[in-house]
C-alpha positions in Angstrom: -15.9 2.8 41.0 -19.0 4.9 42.3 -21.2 6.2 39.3 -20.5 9.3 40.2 -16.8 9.3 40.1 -16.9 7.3 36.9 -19.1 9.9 34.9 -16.7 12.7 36.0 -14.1 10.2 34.7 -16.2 9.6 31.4 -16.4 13.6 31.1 -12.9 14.2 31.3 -11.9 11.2 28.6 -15.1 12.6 26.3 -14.1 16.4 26.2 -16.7 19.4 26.1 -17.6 17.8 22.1 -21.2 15.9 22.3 -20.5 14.9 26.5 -23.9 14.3 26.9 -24.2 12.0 24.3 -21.5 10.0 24.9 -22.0 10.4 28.6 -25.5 8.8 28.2 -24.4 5.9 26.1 -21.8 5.1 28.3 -24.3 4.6 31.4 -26.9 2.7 29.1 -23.4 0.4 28.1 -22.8 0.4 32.2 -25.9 -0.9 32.9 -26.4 -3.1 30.3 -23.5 -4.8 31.4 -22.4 -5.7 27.8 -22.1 -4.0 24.4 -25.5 -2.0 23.3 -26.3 -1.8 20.2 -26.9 1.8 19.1 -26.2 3.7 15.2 -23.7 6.2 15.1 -24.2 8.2 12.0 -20.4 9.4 12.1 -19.3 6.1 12.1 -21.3 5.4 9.1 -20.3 8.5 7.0 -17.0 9.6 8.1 -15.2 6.2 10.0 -11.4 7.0 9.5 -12.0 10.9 10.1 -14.2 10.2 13.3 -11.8 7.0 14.8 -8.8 10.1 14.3 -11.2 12.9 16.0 -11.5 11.1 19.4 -8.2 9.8 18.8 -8.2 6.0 18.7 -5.4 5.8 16.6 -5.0 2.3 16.1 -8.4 1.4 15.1 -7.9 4.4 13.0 -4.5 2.6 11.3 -6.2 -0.5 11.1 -9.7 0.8 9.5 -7.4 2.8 7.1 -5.6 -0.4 6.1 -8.2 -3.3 6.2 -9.2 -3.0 2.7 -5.5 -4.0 1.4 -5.3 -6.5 3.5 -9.1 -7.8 3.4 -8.1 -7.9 -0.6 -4.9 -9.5 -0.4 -6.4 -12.3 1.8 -9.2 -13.0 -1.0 -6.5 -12.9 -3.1 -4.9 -15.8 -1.7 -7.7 -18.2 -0.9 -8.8 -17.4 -4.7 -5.4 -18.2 -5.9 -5.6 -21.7 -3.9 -9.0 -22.5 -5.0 -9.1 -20.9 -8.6 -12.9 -23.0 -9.2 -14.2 -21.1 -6.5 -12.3 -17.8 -6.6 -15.0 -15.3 -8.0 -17.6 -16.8 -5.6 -15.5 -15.9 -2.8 -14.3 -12.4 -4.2 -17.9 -11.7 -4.5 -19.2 -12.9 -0.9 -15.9 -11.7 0.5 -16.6 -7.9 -0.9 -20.1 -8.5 0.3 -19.2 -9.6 4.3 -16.6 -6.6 3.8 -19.4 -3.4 2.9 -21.5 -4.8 5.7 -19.3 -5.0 7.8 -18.0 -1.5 7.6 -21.3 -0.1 6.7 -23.8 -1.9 9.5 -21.5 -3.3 11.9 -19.2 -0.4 12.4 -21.2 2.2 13.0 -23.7 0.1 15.1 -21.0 -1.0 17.5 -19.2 2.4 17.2 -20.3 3.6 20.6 -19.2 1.1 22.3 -15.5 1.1 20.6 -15.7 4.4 21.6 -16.6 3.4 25.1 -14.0 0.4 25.3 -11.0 2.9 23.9 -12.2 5.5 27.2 -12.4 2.6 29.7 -8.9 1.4 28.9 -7.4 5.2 29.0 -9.2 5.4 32.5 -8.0 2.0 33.7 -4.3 3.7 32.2 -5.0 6.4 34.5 -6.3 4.7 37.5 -3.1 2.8 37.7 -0.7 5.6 38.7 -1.6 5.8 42.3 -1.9 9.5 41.8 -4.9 11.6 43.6 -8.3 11.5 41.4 -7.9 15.6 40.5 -4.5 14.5 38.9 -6.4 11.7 36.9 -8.9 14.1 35.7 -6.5 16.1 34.6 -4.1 13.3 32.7 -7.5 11.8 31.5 -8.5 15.6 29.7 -4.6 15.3 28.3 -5.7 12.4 26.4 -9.0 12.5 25.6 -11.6 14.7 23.9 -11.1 15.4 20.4 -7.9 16.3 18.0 -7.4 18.8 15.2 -5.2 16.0 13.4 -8.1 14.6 11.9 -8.7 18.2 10.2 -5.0 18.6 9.1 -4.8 15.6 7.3 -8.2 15.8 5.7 -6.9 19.4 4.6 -3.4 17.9 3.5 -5.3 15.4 1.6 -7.5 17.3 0.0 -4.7 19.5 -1.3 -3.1 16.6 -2.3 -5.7 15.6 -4.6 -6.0 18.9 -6.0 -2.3 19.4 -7.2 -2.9 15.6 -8.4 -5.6 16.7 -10.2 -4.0 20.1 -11.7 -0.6 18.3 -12.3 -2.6 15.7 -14.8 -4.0 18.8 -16.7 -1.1 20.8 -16.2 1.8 18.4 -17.2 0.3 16.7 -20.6 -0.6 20.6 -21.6 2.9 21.7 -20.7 4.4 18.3 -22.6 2.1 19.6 -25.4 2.9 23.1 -25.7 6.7 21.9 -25.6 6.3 19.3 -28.7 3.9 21.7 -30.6 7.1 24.2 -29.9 9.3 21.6 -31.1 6.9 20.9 -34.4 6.7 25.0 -34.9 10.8 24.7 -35.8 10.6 21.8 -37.9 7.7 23.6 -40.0 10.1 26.4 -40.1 12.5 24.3 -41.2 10.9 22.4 -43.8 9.2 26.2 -45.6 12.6 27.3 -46.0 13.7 24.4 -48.2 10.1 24.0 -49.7 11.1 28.1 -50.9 14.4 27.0 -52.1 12.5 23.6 -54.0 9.5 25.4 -54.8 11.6 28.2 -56.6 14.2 25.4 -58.4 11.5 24.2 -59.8 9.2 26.9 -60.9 12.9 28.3 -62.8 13.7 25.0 -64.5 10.2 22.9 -64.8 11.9 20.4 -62.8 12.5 18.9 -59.4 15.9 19.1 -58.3 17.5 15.7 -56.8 18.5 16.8 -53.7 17.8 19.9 -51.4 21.2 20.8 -51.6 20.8 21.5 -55.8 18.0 23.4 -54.9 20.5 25.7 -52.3 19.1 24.7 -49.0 22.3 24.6 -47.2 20.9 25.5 -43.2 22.0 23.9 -40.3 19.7 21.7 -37.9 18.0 22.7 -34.8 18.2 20.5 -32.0 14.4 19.2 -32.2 15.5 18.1 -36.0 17.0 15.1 -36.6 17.0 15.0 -40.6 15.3 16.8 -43.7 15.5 14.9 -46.8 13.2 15.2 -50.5 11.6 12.7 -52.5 13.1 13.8 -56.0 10.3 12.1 -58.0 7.7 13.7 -56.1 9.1 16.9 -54.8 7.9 15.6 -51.0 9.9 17.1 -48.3 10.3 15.0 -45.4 11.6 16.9 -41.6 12.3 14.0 -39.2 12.0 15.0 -35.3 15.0 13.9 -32.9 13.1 15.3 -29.5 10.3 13.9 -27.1 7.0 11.9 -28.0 7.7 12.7 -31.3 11.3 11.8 -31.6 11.6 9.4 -35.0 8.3 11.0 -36.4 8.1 13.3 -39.7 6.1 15.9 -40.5 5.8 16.6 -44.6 5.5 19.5 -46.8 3.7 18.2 -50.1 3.9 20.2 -52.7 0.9 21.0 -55.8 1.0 23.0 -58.5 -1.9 25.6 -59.1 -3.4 27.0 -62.0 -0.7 29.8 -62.6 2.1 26.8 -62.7 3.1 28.1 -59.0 4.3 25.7 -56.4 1.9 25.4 -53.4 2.7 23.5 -50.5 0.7 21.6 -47.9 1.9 20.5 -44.2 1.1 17.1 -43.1 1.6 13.6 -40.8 0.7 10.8 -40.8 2.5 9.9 -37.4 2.4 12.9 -35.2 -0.6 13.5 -33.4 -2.8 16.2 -34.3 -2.6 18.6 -30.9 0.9 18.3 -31.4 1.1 20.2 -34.7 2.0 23.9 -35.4 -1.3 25.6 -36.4 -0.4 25.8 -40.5 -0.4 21.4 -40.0 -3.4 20.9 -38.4 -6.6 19.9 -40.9 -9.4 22.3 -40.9 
């Protein structure tokens, strides 16, 4: 092919995007006669992003890949010579950052050169008149916007990954700490009805239903019960991370022979406690 005709070629399959560039590396690979070493900053910084913007998909599918199956075949020959396997890990992850640090991007121009020469000999195969070529050799070259969209999808990706491991622990939070609120609830009202056995008779009563606390359980409640040597109510949960767990009312008697009460666990974690549970 006459130089001429093959840098019109080269300027279709490159697109308007840094022509000259690629144009004149192609001529110095021409000449040469064999691959020419030459660094492609690109290459170096952005490799999956820029093998997708010109559109070599394959490399593109097997640069995105070769790490699994770069580990998976350490893996193996580790797992067959176990004496020797962290030697080879570490010259095997050694080989592997220099070769996708140093030896892609220095031989990145002329993958990018191959991939155009192959789409031209594609082309050149048809039979068709050279303006039709051109024209089929524009269709699939130059650059794509693909590259952009999926940087873009997988940037938003990582941010709702990112807000939905804030967002879902806080929501499971707020819904326990919800959960805790009604079992506090639950365990002042029978404290009252304890508290004001007690302070009428001087003594504790053996159950909560002596003492005329007679309400129903919520759903997030499994059981209340009282200690009747020690007055210490106990509100068992029956929902969530804290399912099986108590919280406790522990009741003291102050200086005017009044029943005070004090809400405690020892099991359920402390952001998951209503407010009047939590240790200040």
């Amino acid at each position: 092919m006459e130089a001429e005709k093959r840098q019109e070629y080269y300027k279709a399959i490159i697109g308007p995007k840094n022509q000259d560039y690629y144009l004149e590396q192609f001529m110095q690979i021409d000449d040469a006669g064999k691959p020419v070493i030459s660094w492609h900053w690109p290459a170096f910084l952005v490799t999956f992003w820029w093998l997708l913007y010109r559109k070599m998909w394959l490399p593109a599918l097997g640069y995105f890949f070769l790490p699994y199956a770069f580990m998976i075949a350490l893996g193996i020959v580790s797992a067959i010579m176990p004496s020797l396997g962290g030697f080879i890990m570490g010259m095997g992850y050694i080989a592997y950052l220099v070769a996708i640090f140093i030896v892609v991007p220095l031989y990145a121009n002329y993958l990018y050169y191959h991939h155009c020469r192959r789409k031209i000999a594609e082309v050149s195969k048809g039979g068709k008149d050279e303006l039709y070529q051109l024209g089929e050799l524009t269709g699939k070259g130059g650059t794509s916007g693909i590259a952009l969209i999926i940087i873009v999808i997988v940037s938003l990706v990582a941010v709702l990954g990112i807000l939905a491991a804030i967002a879902i622990p806080a929501y499971s939070q707020y819904v326990t700490r919800a959960q805790t609120t009604v079992a506090y609830k639950v365990g002042s009202n029978a404290a009252q009805k304890v508290g004001d056995f007690y302070e009428q008779r001087h003594q504790l009563p053996i159950s909560l239903s002596e003492a005329g606390y007679s309400e129903p359980m919520p759903a997030a409640v499994r059981e209340i019960t009282m200690n009747p040597r020690n007055g210490v109510i106990s509100i068992t949960m029956d929902k969530g991370q804290v399912r099986g767990m108590s919280l406790l009312m522990v009741p003291s008697e102050d200086a005017q022979n009044k029943v005070k009460w004090t809400c405690v666990s020892e099991e359920i974690p402390a952001g998951m406690l209503p407010q009047q549970c939590q240790k200040r």
